[in-house]
MIKOL-826347 format. One record per residue (C-alpha): z, x, y; residue in three letters. Coordinates in steps of 0.5 Angstrom, whole numbers, padded with zeros to 4 digits, always signed. Last residue first. Layout:
<nodes>
ZXYALA/...
</nodes>
This chain:
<nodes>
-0033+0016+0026UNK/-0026+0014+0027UNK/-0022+0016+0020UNK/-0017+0011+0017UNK/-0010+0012+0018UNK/-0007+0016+0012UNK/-0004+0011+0007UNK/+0004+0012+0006UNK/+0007+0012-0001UNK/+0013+0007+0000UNK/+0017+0007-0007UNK/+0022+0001-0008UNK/+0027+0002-0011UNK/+0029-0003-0018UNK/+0032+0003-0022UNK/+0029+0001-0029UNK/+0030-0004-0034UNK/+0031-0011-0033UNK/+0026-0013-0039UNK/+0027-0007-0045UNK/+0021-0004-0048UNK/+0018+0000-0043UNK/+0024+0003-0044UNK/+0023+0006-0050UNK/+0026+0012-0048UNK/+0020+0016-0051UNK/+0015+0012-0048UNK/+0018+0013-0042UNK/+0017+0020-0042UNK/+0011+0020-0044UNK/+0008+0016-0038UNK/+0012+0021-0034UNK/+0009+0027-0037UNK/+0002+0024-0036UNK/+0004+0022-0028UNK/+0007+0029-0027UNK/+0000+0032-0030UNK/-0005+0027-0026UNK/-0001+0028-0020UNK/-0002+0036-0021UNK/-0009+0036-0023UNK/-0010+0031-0017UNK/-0007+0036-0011UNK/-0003+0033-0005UNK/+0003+0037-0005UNK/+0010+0033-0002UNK/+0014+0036-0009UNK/+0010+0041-0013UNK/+0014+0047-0012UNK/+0021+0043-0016UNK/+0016+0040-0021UNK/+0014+0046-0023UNK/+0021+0049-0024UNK/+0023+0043-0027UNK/+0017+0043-0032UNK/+0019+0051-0034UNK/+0027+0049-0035UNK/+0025+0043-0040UNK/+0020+0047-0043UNK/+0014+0041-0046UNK/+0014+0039-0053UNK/+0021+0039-0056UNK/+0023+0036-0048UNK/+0019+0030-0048UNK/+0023+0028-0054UNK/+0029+0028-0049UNK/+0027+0022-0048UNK/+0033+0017-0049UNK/+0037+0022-0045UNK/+0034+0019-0039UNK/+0035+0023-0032UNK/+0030+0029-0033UNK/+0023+0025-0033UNK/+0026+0018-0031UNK/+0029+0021-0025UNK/+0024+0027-0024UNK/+0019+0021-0024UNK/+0023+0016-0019UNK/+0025+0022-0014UNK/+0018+0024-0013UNK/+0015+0017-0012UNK/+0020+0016-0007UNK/+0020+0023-0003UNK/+0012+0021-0003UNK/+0007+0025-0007UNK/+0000+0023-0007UNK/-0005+0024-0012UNK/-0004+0017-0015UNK/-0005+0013-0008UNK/-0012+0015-0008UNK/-0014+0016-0001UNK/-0022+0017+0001UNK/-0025+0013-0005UNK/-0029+0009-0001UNK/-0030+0009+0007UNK/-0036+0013+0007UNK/-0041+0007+0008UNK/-0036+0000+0010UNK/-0034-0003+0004UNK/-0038-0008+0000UNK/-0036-0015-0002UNK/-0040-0018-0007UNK/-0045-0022-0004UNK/-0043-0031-0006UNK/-0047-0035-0011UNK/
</nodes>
């Protein structure tokens, strides 16, 4: 049986590719957030006006309680639309999330 793979001593957990924010990540969630009228339900919880205004001051900040709420309310607002649903959906971009070069020691 083969050694697990392990990673070099403080390497791990480093860059978490969900806490940061490239234009295109930004642009695919306010996208679907605020683009798709089949999840205006999303709306009747959250304030529309309030979630933009906050969207519009986290754009390329790094944070993991911010991420983690934009990816909860995109998670939802694709639920809501049921486009999960339908095959071929979606704006098909690419998104490019930059990982940090790795720290010298």
């Amino acid at each position: 049986q083969r050694a697990p793979v392990t990673a070099p001593a403080g390497t791990r957990g480093t860059f978490n590719w969900r806490h940061h924010w490239s234009r295109e990540l930004w642009d695919a969630f306010h996208e679907q957030i605020f683009g798709d009228p089949r999840a205006t339900g999303l709306f009747e919880i959250l304030d529309r006006e309030a979630l933009s205004r906050w969207f519009d001051r986290r754009r390329g900040i790094v944070d993991a309680d911010g991420t983690a709420f934009a990816w909860s309310a995109y998670s939802a607002s694709v639920l809501l639309s049921n486009a999960w649903l339908d095959a071929g959906t979606g704006s098909g971009a690419e998104v490019l999330i930059p990982a940090p070069a790795p720290a010298l020691a």
